[in-house]
N, C-alpha and C positions, 0 to 999 in steps of 0.2 A: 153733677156740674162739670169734674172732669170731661166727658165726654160729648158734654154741649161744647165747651171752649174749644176741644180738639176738633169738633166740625166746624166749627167757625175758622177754624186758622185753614181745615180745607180748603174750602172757600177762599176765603183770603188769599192764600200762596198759588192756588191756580190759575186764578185772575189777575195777583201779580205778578208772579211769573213770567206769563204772556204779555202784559204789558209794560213790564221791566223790558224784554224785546225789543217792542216796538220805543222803550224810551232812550234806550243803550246805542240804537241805530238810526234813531234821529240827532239825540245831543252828548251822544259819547258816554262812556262806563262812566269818568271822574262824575262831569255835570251830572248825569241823573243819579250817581248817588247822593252829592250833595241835596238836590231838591228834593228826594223822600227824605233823606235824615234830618236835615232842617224842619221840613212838615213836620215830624215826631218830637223832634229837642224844641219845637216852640208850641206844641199842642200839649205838650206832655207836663211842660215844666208849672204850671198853677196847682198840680195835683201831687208836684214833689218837692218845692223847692224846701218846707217847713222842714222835710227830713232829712236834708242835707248835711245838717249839722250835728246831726244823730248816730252819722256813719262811724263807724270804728276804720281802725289802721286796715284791719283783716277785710273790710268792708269796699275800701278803697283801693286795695290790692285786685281783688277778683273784680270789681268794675273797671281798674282800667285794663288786667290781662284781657278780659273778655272781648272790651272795646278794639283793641289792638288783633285781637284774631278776627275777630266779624270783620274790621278793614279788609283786611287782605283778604280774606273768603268772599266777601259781598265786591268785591273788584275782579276776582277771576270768576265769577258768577255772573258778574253781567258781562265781560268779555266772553263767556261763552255761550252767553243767549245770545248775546249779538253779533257771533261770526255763526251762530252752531244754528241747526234747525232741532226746534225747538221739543220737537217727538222724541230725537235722539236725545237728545240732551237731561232730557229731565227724567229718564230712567236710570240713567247714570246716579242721578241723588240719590238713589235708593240706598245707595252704599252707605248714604249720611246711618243711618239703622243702626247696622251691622259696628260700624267704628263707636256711634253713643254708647248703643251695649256694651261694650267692651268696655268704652273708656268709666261705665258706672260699674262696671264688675271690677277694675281695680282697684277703681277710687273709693266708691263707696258701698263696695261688696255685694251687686245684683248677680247673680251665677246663671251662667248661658250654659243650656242642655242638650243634648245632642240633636232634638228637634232643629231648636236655633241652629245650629249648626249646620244640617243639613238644608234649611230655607236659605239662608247665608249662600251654600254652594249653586244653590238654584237659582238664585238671586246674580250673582257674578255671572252667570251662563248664559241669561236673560239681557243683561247689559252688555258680552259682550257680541251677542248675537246681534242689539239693535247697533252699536255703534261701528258694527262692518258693512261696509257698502257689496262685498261680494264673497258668500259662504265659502266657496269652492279656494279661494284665493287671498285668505286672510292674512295680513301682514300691517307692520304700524303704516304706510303709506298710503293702505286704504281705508285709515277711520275715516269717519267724518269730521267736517269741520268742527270745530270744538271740543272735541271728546277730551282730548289729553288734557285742555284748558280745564273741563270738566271735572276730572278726575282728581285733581289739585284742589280744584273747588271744593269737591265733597268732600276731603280730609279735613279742609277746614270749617267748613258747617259742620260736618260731623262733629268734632271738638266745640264749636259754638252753640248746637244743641244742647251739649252736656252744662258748659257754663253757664246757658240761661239757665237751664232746671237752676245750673246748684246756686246761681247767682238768685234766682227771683227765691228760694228759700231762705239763702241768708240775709235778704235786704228786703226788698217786694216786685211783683211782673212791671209795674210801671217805673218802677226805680231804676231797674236794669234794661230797661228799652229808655227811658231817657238820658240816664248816663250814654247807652252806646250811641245811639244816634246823635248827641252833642259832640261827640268826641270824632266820629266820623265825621260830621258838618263840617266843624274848624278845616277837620285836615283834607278835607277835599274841597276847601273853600282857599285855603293857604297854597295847596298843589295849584287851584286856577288861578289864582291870583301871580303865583311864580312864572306860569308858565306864559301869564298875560294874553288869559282865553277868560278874566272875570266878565270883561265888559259884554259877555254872552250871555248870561247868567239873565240880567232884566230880558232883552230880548227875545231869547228863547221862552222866557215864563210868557211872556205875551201872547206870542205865536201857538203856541201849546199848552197851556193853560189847563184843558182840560184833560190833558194825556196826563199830566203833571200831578194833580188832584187825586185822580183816580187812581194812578198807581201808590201814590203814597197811602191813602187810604188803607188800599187791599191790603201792602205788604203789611205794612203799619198795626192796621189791625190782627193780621194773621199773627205776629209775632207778640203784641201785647196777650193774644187767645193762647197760643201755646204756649208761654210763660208762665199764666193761669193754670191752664192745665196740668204743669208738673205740681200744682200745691197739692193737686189731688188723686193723682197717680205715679209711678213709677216712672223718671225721666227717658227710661229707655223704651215703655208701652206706649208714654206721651208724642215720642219721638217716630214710633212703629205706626201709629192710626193716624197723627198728620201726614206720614207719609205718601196716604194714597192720593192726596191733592196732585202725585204727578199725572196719575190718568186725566185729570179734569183740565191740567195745564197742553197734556201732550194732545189731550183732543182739540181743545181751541188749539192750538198748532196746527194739526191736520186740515178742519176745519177752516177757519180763516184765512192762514197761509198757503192754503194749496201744497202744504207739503206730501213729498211722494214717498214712501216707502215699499221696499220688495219685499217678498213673502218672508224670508227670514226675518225680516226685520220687527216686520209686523207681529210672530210669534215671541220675538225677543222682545218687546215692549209688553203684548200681555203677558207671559213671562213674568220679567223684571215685575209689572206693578200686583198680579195674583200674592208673588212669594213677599214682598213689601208687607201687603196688607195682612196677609199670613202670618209673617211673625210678630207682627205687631203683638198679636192674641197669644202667644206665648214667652215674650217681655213680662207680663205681670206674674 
């Protein structure tokens, strides 16, 4: 079952992804988060609300830490799909791996071996190969758009990987995708509201309707699948085999977007996604 769920959330995040993209550069990072986390805090809530009341102090603690890290991670996330091109950008997450492990080897005592380690270094090589626009002349002025946005990002996905595992054990995968997506909604519904960009909100659903739909779906689902997934593997192996969804994301990228990249770049992307799915298989 584990590894059903973890191809499903493939799926899922490569598709959403790419259309997190296209959602982020049409109605801006706030508005398309609010519209998938809404989709999730109101699809979600018939199937949690009884256990609500169920929650302990300790239960309530790690829902709202969680929720308050995915904000800020899912904000410089779609900021950087939607300045960054998307091949680059989504090798970069790889890094999400690399930090879970860690952060389940202190916490909850998973032990990284000098394999991991060494895919780890090969892994950082791979990213930073795709996210330079010229081998010969690397320096911070020639990343690409996004990368630095990126790299912020992955720190905190990474850390929000760990909290779904540990969250969807202490409570359940739909308890912890409803709580965070309710909590995001408000506050990125209070942020347009503040800044008196709400009255976008119906409009935009109109117009876009179906971009809207689809991305929530994909993400939506991918995230309820790998919160699954950790009930039945190691949060850091769970975390290592959804990763390859960046290949599936950085092709639609290429693909679709007519994105260009040069020959190093292209090695640092396979790269970056081979040592990904690599260590995956040595997390368990």
């Amino acid at each position: 079952m584990g590894i059903l769920f973890a191809g499903l959330a493939i799926v899922g995040w490569g598709f959403g992804d790419f259309l997190i993209q296209r959602s982020a550069r049409k109605l801006g990072d706030w508005e398309a988060l609010f519209f998938i986390t809404a989709f999730a805090a109101i699809v979600l809530f018939p199937f949690v609300y009884q256990a609500l009341e169920g929650l302990s102090a300790f239960d309530w603690l790690v829902l709202t830490g969680t929720s308050v890290v995915i904000l800020a991670a899912g904000l410089l996330d779609f900021d950087a799909l939607r300045v960054g091109k998307i091949s680059v950008v989504e090798p970069i997450y790889a890094m999400e791996v690399p930090i879970t492990i860690a952060l389940s080897t202190f916490i909850i005592g998973e032990v990284m071996t000098g394999t991991q380690l060494m895919l780890i270094v090969g892994l950082l090589v791979g990213i930073f190969l795709v996210s330079n626009k010229h081998f010969g002349r690397m320096r911070i002025r020639t990343l690409e758009k996004g990368v630095l946005v990126a790299v912020l990002a992955t720190i905190g996905m990474g850390a929000s990987n760990f909290l779904f595992g540990f969250a969807s054990r202490a409570t359940d995968p739909l308890m912890i995708n409803w709580f965070t997506s309710a909590f995001m909604a408000v506050s990125t519904l209070a942020y347009l509201l503040y800044t008196r960009q709400g009255h976008l909100v119906l409009s935009n659903w109109r117009k876009n309707k179906g971009l809207i739909l689809a991305v929530s779906v994909s993400d939506n689902t991918a995230w309820v699948a790998y919160s699954s997934a950790t009930l039945f593997m190691p949060i850091g192996l769970a975390t290592g085999l959804t990763e390859s969804y960046i290949a599936l994301a950085a092709i639609l990228g290429l693909f679709f977007n007519k994105e260009r990249l040069v020959v190093h770049q292209k090695f640092g992307l396979s790269l970056a996604v081979l040592t990904a799915i690599a260590l995956a298989f040595t997390a368990g």
